[in-house]
MDAnalysis code that builds the backbone (N, CA, C; Angstrom):
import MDAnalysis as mda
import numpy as np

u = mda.Universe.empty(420, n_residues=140, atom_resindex=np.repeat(np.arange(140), 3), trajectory=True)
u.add_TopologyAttr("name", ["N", "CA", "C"] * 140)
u.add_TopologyAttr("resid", np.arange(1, 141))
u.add_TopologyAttr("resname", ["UNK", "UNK", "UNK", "UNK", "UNK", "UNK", "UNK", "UNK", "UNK", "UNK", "UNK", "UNK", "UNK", "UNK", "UNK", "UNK", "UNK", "UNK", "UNK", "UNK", "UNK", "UNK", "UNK", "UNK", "UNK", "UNK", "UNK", "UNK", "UNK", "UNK", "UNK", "UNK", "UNK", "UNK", "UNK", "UNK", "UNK", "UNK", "UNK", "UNK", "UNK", "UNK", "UNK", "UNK", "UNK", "UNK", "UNK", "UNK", "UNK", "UNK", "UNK", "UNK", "UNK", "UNK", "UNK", "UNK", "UNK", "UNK", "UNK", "UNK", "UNK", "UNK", "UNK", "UNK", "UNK", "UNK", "UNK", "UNK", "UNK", "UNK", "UNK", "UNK", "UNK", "UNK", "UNK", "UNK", "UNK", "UNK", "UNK", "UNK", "UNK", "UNK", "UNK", "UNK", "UNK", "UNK", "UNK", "UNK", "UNK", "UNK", "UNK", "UNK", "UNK", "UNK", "UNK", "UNK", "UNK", "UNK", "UNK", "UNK", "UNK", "UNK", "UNK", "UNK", "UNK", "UNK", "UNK", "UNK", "UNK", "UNK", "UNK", "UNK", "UNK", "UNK", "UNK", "UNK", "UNK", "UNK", "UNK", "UNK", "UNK", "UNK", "UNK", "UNK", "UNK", "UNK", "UNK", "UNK", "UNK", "UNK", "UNK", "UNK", "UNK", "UNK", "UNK", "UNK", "UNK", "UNK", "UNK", "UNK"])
u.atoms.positions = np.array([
    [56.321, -14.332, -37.581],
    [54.993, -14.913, -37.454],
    [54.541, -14.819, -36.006],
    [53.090, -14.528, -35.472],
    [52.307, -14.219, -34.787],
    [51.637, -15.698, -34.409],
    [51.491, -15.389, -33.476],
    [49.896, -16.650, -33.059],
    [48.824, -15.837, -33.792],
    [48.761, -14.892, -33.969],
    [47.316, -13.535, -35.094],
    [47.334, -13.322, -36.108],
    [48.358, -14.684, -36.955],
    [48.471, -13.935, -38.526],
    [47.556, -14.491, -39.419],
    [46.583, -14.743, -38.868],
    [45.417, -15.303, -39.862],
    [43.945, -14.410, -39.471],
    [43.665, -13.335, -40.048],
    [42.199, -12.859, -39.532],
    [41.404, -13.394, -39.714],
    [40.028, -13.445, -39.540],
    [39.070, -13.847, -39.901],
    [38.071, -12.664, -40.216],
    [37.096, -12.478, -41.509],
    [36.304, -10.699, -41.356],
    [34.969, -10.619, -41.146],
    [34.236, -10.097, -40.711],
    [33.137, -10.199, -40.332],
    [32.268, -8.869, -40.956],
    [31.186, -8.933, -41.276],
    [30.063, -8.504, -41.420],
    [29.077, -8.930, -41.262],
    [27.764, -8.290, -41.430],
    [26.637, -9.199, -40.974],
    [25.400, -8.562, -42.561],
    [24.630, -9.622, -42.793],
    [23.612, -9.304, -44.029],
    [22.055, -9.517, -43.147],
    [20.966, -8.903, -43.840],
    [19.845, -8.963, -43.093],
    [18.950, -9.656, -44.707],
    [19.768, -9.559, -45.787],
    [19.599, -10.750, -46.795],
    [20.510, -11.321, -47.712],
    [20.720, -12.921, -47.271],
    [21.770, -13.228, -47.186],
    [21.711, -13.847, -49.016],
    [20.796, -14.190, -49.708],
    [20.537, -13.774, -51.211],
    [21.257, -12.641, -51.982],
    [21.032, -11.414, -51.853],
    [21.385, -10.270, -52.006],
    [22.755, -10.148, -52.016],
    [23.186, -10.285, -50.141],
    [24.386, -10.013, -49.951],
    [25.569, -11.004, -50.853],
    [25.281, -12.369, -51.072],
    [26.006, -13.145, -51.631],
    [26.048, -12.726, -53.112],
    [25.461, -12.233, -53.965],
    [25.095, -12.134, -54.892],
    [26.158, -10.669, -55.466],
    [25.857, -10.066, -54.278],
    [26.878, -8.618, -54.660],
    [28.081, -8.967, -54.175],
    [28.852, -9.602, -52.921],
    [30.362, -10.254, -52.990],
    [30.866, -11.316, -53.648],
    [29.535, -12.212, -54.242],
    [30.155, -12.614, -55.325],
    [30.442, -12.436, -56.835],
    [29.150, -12.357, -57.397],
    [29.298, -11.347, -58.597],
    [29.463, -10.410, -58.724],
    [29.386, -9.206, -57.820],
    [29.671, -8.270, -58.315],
    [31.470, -7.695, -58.087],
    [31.645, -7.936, -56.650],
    [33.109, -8.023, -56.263],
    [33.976, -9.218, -56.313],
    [33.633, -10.297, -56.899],
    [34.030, -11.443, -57.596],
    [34.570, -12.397, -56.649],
    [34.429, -12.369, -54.914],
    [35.129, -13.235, -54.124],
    [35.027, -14.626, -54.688],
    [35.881, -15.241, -54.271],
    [35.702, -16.703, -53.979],
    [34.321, -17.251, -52.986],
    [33.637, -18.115, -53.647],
    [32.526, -18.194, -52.291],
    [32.845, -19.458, -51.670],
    [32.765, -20.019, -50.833],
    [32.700, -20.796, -49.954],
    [31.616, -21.802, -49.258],
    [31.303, -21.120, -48.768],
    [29.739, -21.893, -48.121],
    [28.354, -21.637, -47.608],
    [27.854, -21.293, -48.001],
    [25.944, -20.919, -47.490],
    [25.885, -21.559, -45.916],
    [26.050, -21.365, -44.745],
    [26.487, -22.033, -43.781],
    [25.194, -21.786, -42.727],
    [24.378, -22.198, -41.366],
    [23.144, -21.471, -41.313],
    [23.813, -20.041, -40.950],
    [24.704, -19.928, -40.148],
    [24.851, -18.676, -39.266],
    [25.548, -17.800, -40.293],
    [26.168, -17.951, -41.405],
    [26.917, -17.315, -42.391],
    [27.517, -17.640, -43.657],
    [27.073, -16.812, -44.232],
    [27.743, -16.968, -45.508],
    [29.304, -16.475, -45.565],
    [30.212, -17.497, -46.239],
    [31.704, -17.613, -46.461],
    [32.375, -17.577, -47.633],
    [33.273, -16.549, -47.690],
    [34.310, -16.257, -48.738],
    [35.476, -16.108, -48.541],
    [36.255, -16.439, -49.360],
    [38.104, -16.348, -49.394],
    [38.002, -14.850, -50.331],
    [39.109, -14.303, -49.062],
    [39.293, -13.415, -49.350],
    [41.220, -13.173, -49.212],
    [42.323, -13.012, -50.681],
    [43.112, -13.831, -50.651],
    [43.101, -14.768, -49.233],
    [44.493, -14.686, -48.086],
    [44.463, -15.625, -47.337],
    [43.271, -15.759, -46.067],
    [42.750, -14.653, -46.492],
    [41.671, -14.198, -44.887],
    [40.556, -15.147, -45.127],
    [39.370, -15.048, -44.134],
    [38.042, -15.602, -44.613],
    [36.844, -14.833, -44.191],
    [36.092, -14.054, -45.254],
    [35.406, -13.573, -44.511],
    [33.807, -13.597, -44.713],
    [33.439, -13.619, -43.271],
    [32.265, -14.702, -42.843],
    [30.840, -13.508, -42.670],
    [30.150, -13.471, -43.604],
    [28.535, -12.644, -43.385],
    [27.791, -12.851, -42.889],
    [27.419, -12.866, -41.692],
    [26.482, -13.584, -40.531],
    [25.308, -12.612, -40.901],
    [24.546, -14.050, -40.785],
    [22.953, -13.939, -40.968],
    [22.088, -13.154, -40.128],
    [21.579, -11.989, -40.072],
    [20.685, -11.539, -38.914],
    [19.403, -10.970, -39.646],
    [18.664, -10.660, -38.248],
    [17.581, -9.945, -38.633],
    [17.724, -8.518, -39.088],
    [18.618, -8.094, -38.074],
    [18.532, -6.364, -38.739],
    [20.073, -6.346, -38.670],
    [20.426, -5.434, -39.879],
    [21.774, -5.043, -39.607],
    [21.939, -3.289, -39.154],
    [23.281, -3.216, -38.468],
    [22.990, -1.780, -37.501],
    [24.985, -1.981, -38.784],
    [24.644, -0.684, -39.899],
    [25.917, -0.774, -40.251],
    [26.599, 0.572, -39.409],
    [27.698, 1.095, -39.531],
    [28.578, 1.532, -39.365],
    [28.850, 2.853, -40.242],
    [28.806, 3.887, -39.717],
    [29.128, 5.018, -41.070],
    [30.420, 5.005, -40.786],
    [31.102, 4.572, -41.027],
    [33.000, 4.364, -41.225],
    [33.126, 3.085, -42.114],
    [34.251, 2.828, -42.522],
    [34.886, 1.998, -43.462],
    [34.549, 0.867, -42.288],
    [33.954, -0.504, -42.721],
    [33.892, -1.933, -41.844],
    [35.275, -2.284, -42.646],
    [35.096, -2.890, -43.883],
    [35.915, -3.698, -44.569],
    [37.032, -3.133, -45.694],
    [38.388, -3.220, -46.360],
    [38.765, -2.241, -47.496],
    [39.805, -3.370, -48.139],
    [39.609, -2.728, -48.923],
    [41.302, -3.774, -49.993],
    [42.225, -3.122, -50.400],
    [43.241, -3.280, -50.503],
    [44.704, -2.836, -50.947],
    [44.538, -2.955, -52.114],
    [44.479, -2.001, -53.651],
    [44.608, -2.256, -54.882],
    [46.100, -1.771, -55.043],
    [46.338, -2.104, -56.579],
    [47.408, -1.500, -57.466],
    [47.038, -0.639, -58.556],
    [45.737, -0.538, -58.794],
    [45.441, 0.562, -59.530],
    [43.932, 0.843, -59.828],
    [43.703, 2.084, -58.811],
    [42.335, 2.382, -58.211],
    [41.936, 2.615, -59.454],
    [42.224, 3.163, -60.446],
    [41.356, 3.758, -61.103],
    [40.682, 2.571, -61.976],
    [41.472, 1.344, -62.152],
    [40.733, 0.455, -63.278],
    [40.083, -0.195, -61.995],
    [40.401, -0.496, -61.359],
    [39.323, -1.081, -60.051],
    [37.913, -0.360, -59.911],
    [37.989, 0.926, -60.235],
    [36.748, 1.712, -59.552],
    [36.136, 1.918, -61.052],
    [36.699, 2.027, -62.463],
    [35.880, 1.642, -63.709],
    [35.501, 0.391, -63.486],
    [36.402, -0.767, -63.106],
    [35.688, -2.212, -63.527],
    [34.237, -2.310, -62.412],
    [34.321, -2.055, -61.274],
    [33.403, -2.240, -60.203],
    [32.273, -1.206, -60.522],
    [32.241, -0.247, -61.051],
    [30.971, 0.929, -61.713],
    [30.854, 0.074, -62.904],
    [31.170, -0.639, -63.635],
    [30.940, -1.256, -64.629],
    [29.807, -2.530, -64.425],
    [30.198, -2.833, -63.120],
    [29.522, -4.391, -62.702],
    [28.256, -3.776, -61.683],
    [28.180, -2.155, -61.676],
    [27.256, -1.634, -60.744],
    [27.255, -1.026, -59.738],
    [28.545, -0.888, -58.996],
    [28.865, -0.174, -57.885],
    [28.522, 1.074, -57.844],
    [28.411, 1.830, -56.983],
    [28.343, 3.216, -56.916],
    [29.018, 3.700, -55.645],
    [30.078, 4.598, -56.275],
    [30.693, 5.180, -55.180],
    [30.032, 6.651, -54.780],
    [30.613, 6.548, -53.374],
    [30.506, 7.744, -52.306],
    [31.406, 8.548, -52.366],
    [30.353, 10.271, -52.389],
    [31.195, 11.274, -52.066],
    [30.691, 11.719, -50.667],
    [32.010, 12.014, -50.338],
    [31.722, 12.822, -48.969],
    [31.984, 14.409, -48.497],
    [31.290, 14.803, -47.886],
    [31.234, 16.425, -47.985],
    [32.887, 16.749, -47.362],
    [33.230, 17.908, -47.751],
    [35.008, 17.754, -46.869],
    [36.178, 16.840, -47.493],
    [35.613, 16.606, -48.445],
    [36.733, 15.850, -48.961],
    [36.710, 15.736, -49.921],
    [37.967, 16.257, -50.572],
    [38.652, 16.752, -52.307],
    [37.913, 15.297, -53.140],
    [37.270, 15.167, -53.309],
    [37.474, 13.732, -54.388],
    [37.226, 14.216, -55.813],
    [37.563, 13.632, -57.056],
    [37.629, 13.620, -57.585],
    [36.386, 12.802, -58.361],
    [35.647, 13.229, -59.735],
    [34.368, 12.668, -60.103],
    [34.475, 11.235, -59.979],
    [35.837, 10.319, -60.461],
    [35.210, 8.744, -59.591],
    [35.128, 8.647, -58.396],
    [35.108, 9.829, -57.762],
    [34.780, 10.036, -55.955],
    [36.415, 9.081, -55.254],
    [37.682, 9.391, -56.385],
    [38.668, 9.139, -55.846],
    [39.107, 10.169, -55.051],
    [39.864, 10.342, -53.816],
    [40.184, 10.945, -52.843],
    [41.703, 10.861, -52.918],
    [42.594, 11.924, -52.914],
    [44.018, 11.655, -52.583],
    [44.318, 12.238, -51.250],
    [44.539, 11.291, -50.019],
    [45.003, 11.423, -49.044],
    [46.575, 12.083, -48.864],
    [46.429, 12.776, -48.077],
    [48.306, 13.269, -47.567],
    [49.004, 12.348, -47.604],
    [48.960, 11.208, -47.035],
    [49.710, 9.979, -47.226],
    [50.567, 10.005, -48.518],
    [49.819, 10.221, -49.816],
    [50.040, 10.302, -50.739],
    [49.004, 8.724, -51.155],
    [48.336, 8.440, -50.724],
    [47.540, 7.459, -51.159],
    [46.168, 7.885, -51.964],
    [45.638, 6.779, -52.685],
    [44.204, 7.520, -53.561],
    [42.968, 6.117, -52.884],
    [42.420, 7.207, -52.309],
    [41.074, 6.232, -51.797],
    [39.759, 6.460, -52.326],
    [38.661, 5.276, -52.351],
    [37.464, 5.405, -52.611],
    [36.806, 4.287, -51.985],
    [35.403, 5.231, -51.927],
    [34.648, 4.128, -50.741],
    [33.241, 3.874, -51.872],
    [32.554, 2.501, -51.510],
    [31.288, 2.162, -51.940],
    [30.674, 1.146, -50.684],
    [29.024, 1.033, -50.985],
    [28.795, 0.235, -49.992],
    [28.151, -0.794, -50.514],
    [28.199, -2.128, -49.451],
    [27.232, -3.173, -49.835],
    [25.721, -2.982, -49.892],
    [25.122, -4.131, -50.081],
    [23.552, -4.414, -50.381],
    [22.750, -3.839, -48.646],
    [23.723, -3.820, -47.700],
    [23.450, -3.606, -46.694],
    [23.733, -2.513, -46.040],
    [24.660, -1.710, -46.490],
    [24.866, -0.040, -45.889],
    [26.400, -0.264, -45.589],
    [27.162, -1.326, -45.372],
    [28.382, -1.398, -44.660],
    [29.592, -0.274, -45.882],
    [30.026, 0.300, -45.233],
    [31.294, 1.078, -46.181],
    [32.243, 0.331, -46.270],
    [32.294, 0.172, -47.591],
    [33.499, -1.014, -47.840],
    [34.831, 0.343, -48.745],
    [36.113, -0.059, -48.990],
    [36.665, 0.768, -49.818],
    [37.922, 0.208, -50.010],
    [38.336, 0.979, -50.947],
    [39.494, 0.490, -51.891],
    [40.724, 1.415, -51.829],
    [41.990, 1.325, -51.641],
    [43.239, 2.299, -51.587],
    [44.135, 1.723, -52.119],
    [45.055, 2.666, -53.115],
    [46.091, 2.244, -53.779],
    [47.191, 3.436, -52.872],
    [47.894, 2.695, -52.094],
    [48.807, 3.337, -51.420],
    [49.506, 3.485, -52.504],
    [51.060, 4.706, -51.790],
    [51.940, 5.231, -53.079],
    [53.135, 4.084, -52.593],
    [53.883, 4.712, -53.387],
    [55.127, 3.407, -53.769],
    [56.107, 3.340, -52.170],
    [56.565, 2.362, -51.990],
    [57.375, 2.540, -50.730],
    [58.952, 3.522, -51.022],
    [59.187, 4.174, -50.435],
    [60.302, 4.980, -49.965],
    [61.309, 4.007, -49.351],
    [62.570, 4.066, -49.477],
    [63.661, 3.602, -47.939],
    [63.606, 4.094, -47.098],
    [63.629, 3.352, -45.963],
    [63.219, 4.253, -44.943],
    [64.625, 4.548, -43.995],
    [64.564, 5.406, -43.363],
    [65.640, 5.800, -42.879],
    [66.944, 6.592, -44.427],
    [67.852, 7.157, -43.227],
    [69.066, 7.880, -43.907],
    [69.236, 7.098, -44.939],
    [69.961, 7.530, -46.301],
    [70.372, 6.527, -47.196],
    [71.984, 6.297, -46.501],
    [72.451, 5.392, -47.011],
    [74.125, 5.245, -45.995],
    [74.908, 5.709, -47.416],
    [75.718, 6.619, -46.972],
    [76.848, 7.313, -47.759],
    [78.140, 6.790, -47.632],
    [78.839, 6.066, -48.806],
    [80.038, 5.706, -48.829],
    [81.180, 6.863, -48.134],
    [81.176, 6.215, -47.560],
    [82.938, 7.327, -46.710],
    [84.179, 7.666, -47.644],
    [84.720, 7.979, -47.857],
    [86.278, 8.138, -48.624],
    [86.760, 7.991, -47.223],
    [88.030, 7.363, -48.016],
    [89.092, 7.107, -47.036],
    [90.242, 8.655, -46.912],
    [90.244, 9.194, -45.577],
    [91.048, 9.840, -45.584],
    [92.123, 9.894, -46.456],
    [92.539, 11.381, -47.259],
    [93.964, 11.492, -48.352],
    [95.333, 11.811, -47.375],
])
């Protein structure tokens, strides 16, 4: 444990109606609080806070992403509730605009009510890392 093991996430909405409306119903967070400077959600242990502005300046890169266990019913259930994912030029994806990274991971990106790139990755299974240890025989 860290004095840093608690993040806090940030984005910002330029309507904070909207924006609540699509992290909560549509990506199902926990909501929290209508607050003046931001709207608040649990996100498992994190909290993350949508500050209210006039204009939002998003980011063409990933702001926010989640760790799934299985992209593909994640990215049917979320096109189901309305999402629409992004393809990007240069990159293999596949028609749910799933992407398999070298990693060996499968990614896909969509954005909020506000432009921010949010996305989803189901990394592959963990490996052992390092040598495996080989029983010795005892000298005959």
């Amino acid at each position: 444990m860290t004095l840093l093991d608690h993040p806090v996430l940030f984005l910002a909405t330029a309507n904070a109606e909207r924006s609540r409306a699509f992290y909560e119903r549509v990506l199902g967070l926990a909501f929290v609080a209508d607050e003046p400077p931001a709207l608040v959600f649990r996100v498992g242990d994190s909290m993350l806070r949508i500050q209210k502005v006039d204009r939002v300046h998003s980011a063409p890169y990933t702001a926010l992403g989640w760790a799934v266990s299985n992209i593909r019913r994640t990215v049917r259930d979320l096109r189901a509730a309305g999402v629409a994912f992004q393809h990007y030029e240069g990159l293999e994806q596949d028609d749910d605009g799933i992407w398999h990274a070298p990693s060996g991971a499968f990614v896909a990106w969509f954005q909020d009510p506000d432009g921010h790139v949010l996305s989803l990755t189901q990394f592959p299974p963990r490996r052992p890392s390092g040598p495996t240890k080989r029983r010795r025989e005892p000298p005959s």
